[in-house]
C-alpha positions as CSV (number, residue, x, y, z in Angstrom):
1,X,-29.7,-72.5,-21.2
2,X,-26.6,-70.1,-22.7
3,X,-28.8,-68.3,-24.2
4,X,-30.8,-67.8,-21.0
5,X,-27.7,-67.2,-19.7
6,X,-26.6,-64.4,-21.8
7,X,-30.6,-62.8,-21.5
8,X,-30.1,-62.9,-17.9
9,X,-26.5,-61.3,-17.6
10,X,-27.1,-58.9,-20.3
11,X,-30.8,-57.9,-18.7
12,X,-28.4,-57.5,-15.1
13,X,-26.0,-55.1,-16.9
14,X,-28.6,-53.0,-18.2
15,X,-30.7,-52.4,-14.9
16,X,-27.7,-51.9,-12.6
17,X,-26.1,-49.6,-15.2
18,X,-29.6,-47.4,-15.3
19,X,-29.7,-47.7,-11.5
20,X,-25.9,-46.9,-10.3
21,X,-26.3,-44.0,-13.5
22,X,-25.4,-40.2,-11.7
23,X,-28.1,-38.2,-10.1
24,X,-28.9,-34.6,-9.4
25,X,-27.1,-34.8,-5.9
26,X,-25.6,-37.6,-3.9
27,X,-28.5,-39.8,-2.2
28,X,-30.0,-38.9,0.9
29,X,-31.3,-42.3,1.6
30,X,-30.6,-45.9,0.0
31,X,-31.4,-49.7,0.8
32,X,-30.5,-52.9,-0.5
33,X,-30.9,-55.8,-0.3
34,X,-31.3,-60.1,-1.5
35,X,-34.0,-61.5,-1.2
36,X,-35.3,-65.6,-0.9
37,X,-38.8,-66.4,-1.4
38,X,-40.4,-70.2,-1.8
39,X,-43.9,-71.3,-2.6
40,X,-45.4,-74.9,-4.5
41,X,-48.8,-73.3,-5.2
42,X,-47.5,-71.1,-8.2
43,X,-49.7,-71.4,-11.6
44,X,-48.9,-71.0,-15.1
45,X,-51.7,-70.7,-17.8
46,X,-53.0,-72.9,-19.8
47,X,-50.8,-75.3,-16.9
48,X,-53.7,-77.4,-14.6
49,X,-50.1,-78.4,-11.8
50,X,-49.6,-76.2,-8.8
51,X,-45.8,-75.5,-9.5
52,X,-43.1,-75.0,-6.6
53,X,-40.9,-72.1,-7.5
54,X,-37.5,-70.8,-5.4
55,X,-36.7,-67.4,-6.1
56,X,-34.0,-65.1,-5.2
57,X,-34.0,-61.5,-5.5
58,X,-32.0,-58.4,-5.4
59,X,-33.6,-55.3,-4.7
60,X,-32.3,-51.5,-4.1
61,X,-34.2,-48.1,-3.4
62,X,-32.5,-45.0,-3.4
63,X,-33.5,-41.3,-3.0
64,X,-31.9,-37.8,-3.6
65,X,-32.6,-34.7,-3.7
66,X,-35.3,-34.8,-6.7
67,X,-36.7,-37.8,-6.4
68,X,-36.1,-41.7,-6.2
69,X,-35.0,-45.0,-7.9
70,X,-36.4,-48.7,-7.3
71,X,-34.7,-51.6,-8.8
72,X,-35.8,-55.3,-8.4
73,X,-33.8,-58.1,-10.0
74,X,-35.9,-61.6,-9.2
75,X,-34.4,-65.2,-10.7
76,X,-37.3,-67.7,-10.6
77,X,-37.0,-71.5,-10.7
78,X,-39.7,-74.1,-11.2
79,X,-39.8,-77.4,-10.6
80,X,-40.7,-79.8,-13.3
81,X,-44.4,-79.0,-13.8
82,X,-43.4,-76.0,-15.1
83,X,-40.8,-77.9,-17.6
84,X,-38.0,-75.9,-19.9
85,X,-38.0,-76.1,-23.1
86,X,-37.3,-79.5,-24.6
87,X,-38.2,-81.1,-21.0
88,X,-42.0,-83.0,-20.6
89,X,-43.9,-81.7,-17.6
90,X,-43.0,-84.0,-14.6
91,X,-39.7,-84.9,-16.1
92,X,-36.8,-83.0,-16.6
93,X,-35.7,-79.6,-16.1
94,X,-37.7,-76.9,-14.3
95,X,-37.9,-73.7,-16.1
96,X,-35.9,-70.3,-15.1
97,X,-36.8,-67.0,-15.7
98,X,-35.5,-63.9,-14.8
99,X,-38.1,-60.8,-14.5
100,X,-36.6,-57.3,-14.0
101,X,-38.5,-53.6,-12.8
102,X,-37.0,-50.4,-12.9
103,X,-39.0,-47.5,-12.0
104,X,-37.7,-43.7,-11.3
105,X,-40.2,-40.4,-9.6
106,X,-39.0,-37.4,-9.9
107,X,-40.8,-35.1,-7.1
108,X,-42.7,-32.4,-8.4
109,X,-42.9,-30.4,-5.6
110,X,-39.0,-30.3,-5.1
111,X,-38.3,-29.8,-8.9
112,X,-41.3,-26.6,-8.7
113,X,-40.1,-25.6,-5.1
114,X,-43.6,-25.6,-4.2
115,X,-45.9,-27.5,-1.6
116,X,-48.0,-30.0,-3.7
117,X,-49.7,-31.5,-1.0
118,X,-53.2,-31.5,-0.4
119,X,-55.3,-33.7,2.1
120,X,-53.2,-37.0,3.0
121,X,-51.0,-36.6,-0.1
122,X,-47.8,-35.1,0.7
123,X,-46.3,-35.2,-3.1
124,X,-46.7,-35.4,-6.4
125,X,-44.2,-37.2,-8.6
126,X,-44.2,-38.1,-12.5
127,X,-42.9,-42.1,-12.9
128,X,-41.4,-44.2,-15.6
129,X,-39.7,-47.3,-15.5
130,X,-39.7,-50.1,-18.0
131,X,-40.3,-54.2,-16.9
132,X,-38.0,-56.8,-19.0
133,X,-38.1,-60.7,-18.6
134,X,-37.1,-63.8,-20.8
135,X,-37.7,-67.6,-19.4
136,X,-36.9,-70.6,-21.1
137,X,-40.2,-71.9,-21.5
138,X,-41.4,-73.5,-25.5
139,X,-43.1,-70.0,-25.3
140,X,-40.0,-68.4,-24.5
141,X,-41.4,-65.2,-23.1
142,X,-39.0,-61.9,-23.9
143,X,-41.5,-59.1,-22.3
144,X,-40.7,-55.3,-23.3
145,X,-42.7,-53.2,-20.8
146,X,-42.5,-49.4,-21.1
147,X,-44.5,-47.3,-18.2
148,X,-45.7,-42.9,-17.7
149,X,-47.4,-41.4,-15.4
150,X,-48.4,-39.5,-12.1
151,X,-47.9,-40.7,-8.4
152,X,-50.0,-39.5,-5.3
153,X,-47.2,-39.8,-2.4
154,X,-49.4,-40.6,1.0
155,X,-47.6,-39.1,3.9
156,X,-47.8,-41.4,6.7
157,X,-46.3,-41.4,10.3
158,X,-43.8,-44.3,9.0
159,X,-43.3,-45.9,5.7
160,X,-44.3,-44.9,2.3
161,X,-47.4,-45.6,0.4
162,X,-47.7,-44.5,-3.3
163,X,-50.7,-45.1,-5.9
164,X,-49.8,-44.2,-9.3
165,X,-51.5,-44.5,-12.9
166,X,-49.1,-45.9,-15.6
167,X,-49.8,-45.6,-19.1
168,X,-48.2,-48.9,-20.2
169,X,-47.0,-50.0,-23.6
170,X,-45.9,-53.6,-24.2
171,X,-44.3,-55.8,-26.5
172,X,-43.7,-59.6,-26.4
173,X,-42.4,-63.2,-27.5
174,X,-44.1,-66.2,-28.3
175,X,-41.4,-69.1,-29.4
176,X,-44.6,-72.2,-29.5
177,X,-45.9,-73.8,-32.2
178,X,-49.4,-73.2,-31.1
179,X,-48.8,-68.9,-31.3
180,X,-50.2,-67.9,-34.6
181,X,-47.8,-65.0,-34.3
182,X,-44.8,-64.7,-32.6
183,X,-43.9,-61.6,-31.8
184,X,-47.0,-59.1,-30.6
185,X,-47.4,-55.5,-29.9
186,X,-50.2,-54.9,-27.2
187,X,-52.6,-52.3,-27.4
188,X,-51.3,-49.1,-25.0
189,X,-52.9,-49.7,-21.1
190,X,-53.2,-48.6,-18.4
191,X,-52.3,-49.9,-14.8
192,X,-53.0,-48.8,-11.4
193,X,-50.4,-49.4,-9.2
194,X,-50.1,-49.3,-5.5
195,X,-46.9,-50.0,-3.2
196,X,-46.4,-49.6,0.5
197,X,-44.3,-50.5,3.1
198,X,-45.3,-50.0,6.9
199,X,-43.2,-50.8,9.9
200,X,-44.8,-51.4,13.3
201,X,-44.3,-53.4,16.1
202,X,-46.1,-56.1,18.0
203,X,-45.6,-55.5,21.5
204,X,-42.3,-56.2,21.5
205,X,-41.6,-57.8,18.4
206,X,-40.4,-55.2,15.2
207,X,-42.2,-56.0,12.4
208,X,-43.2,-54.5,9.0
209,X,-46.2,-54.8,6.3
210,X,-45.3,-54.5,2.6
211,X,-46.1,-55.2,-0.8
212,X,-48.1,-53.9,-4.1
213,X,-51.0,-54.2,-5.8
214,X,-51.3,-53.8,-10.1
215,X,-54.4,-53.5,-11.7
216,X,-53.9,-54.0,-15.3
217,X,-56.4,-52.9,-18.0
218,X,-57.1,-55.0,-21.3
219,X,-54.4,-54.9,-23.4
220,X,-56.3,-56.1,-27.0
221,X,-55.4,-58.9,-28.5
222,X,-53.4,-62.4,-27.9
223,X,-50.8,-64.2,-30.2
224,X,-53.7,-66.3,-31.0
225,X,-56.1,-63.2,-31.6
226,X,-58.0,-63.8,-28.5
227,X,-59.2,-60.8,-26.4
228,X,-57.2,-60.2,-23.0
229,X,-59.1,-58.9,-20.0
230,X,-58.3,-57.0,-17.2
231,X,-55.5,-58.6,-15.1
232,X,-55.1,-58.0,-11.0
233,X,-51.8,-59.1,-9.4
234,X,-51.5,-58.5,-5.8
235,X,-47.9,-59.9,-3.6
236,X,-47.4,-58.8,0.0
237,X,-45.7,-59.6,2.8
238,X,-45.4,-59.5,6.9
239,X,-42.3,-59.7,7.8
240,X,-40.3,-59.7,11.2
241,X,-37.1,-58.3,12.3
242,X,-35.1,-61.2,13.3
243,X,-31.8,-59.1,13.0
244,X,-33.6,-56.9,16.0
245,X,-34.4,-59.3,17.7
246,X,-31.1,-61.7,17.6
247,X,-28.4,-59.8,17.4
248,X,-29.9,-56.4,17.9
249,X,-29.2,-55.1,14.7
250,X,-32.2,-53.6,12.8
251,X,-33.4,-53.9,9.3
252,X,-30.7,-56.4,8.5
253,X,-32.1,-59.9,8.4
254,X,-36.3,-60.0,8.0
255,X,-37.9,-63.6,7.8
256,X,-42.0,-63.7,7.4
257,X,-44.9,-65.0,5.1
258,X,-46.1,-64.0,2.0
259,X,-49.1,-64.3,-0.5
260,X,-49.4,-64.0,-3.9
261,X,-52.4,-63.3,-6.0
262,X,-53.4,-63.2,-9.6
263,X,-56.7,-62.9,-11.6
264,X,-56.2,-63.5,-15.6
265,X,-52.3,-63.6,-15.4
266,X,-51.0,-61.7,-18.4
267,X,-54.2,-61.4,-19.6
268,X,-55.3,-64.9,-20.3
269,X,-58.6,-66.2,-19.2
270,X,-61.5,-69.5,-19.4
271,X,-57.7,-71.9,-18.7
272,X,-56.1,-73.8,-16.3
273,X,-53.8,-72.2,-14.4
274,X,-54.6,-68.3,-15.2
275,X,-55.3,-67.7,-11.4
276,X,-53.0,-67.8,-8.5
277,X,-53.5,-68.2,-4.9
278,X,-50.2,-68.5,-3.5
279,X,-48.5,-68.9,0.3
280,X,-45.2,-68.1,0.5
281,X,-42.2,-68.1,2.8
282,X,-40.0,-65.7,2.7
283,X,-36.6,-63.7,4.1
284,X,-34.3,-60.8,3.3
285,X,-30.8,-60.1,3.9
286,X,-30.2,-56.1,3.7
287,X,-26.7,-54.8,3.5
């Protein structure tokens, strides 16, 4: 648990370091915000238990003049059919993990002073980011994601949507007895993402529609020289603006349901638990 400890705080540092670092200009726009979501039909492979997991998360989007940062912190704790290391399934300690994203655009169009758009695309950015997590699992995950590539900015009355093709590199951990080798380089990737975030309102009530969607080529072989196939994670969310409608103070407090869903998570397949279909409940506090 120290040791999970010191991942955590030293994983923290790093990402708030790379996201408070000087830009360009000052920012033009910023949000952020902590985050609460719960669920008890989570999976883990090669795990037949639905697993309830709490997890809090801290989140901040920024823009300036060239371009814009996302940062997403989430702390995830299972309950004990998801056991830490050292605990038996149903008995014990639930495991924690921490899972970090960084990703920076920088606009095209702004750094070219020129009009990029064409049809509904209204911009052109180049992102990287990188994806870090560690859990205290017997596996004992330590994932090393590195991410390139172009982004097609939609341009849409309100919100943002963004579909982008990452060129993905990845490296990983496996502390269990059963991993013929421990630590793995994965074949280069690629991944298809696509975020959005759309607010609209339901006669009265403010509300907003969010999420992203990663599709996640093959990535060669497993610690246990299996082939991976191509993984899908999808997690969205409707959410309502309770902070409107309270205490008439907008995008402060948001409360709403979510859904998680997963096809061959991290690549596994053919056992238990490699598929998640996943209700959630969840909130935000934005500051």
């Amino acid at each position: 648990m120290k040791q999970l400890s010191k991942r955590i705080f030293t994983v923290s540092a790093l990402a708030l370091a790379v996201s408070a670092a000087p830009q360009v200009s000052a920012a033009t726009w910023s949000d952020t915000y902590v985050g609460y979501r719960y669920g008890s039909e989570f999976t883990e492979p090669s795990n037949p238990n639905d697993v309830e997991k709490h997890i809090l998360q801290l989140t901040h989007a920024s823009g300036y003049a060239y371009g814009q940062n996302f940062f997403n912190l989430d702390i995830l704790q299972s309950d004990d059919m998801d056991p830490a290391n050292g605990s038996a399934r149903g008995e014990g300690d639930g495991a924690l993990e921490a899972y970090l994203t960084y990703r920076h655009q920088l606009h095209l169009g702004k750094v070219l002073d020129k009009d990029l758009s064409f049809g509904p695309v209204k911009e052109v950015a180049l992102s990287a980011g990188f994806d870090l997590n560690t859990k205290n699992t017997q596996f004992a995950p330590r994932k090393q994601l590195l991410l390139v590539g172009p982004t097609l900015k939609f341009g849409l009355p309100k919100g943002f949507a963004d579909l982008s093709l990452f060129y993905a590199y990845e490296r990983n951990h496996c502390g269990a007895p059963f991993c013929q080798q421990s630590d793995i380089s994965f074949d280069p990737y690629y991944v298809i993402n696509l975020a959005w975030g759309v607010p609209f309102n339901a006669g009265p009530v403010p509300m907003k529609f969010q999420g992203f969607g990663n599709y996640n080529g093959a990535k060669g072989q497993d610690y246990n020289f299996n082939e991976t196939k191509p993984e899908v994670l999808v997690r969205t969310s409707l959410m309502v603006d309770v902070g409107q409608l309270a205490f008439n103070k907008s995008n402060t407090l948001w409360a709403g349901v979510g859904y998680e869903y997963w096809d061959n998570k991290f690549g596994n397949h053919g056992k238990p638990g490699v598929d998640t279909r996943a209700p959630t409940f969840q909130m935000e506090w934005h500051f």
